[in-house]
C-alpha positions in Angstrom: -0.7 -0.1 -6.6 -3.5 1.4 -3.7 -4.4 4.8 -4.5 -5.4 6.0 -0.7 -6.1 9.9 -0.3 -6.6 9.0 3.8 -3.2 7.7 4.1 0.0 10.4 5.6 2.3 8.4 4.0 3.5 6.3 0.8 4.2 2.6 1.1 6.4 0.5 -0.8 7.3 -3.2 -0.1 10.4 -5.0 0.0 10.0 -7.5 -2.5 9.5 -4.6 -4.9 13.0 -2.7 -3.9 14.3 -6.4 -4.6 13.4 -6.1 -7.6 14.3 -2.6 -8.7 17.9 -4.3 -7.4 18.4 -1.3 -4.8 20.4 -2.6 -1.9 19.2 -2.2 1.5 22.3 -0.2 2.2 20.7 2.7 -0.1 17.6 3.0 2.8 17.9 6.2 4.9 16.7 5.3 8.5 13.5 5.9 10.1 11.1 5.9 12.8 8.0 3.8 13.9 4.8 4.8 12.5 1.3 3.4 13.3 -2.3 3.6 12.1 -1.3 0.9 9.0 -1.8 -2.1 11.0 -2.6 -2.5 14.7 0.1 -0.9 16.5 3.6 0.7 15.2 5.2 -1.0 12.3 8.7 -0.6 11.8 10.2 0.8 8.3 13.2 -0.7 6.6 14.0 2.8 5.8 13.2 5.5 3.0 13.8 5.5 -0.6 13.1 8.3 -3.3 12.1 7.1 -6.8 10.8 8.6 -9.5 7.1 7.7 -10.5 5.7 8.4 -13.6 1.9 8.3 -14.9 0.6 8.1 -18.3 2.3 7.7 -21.3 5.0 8.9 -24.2 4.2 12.4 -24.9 1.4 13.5 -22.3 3.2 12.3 -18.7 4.4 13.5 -15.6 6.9 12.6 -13.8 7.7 13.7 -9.2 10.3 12.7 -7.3 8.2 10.3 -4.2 9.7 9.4 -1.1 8.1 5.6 0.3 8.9 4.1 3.4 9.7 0.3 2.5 7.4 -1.9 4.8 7.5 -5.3 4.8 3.4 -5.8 5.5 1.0 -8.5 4.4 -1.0 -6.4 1.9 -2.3 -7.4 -1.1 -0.5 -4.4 -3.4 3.1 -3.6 -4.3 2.9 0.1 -3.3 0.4 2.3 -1.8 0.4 6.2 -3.0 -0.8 8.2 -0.3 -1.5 12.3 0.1 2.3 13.2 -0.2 1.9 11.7 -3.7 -1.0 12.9 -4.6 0.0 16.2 -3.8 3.1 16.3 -5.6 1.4 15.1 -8.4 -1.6 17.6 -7.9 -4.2 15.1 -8.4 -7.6 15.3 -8.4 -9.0 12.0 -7.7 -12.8 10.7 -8.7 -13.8 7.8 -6.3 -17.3 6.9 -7.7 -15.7 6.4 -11.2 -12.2 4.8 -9.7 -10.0 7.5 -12.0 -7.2 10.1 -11.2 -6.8 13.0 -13.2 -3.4 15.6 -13.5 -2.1 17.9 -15.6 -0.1 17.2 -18.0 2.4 18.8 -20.8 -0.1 18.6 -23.7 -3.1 18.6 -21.8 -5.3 16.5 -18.8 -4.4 12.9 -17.8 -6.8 10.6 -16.9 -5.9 7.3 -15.0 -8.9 5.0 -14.8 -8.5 1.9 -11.9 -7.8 -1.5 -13.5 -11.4 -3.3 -11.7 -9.6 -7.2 -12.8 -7.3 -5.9 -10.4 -8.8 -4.4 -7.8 -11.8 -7.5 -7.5 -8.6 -9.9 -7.3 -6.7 -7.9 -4.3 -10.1 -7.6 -2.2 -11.4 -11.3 -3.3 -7.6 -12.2 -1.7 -8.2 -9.5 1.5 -11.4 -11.7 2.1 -9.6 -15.1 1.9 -7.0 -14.1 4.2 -9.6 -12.2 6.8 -11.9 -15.5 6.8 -8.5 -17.7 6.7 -7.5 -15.9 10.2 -11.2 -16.0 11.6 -11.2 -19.5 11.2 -7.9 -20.2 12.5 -8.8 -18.1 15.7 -11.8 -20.0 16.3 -9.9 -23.6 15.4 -7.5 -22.7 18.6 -9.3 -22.3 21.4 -8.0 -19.1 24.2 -6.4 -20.5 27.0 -8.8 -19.9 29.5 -11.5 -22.0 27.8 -8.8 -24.6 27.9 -8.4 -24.9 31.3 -12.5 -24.5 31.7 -12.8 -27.4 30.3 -10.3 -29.5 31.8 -12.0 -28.8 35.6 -15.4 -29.8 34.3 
């Protein structure tokens, strides 16, 4: 899971509704959105499910909405402001840890860094994967250049 106070909206992917065995049917419908990927992606729809941080007796526990979107990111979910909100977060990005209120007192969520290095070691591969395939395939136009030489 991202943790992302810049993004409007909360992100789940496909392959995780699969596995929570919700049918697609159970979706509401929605509208195009942009400024996750270049251009407008399209949503499968919206689901509500409950989320719940920490553990047996200090916990709490919101009702978040996520628009499933089947996009090539390297996390399962992303948890944007809406979530935060809800959850009334306050969120330390030097040391990588959300805190909340909680029943019996403050609850502090420190980032897993195995995790984190492993999703950006794989956003690298895929970004220098894609640079080298664009440059392996030469444009069109330097295609036919060549050809009238």
């Amino acid at each position: 899971m991202l943790v992302d106070g810049g993004a409007g909206l909360n992100l789940i992917s496909p392959a995780v509704i699969s596995k929570l065995q919700i049918a697609e049917d159970e979706l509401k419908t929605t509208d195009m959105f942009q400024g996750v990927n270049p251009g407008r992606s399209h949503s499968k729809g919206k689901i509500t499910l409950s989320v719940t941080f920490a553990g047996e007796l200090n916990y709490q526990t919101e009702k978040i909405v996520f628009d499933v979107v089947d996009l090539p990111l390297p996390y399962n979910e992303i948890l944007g402001r809406p979530a935060l909100a809800k959850f009334m977060v306050a969120s330390h990005y030097a040391y990588n840890t959300l805190k909340m209120h909680g029943p019996v007192g403050v609850i502090t969520i420190p980032s897993d860094e195995k995790d984190a290095i492993i999703c950006m070691d794989k956003m690298y591969w895929d970004a220098v994967a894609a640079d080298a395939a664009a440059v392996a395939v030469p444009a069109k136009e330097d295609r036919g250049k060549k050809k009238g030489i």
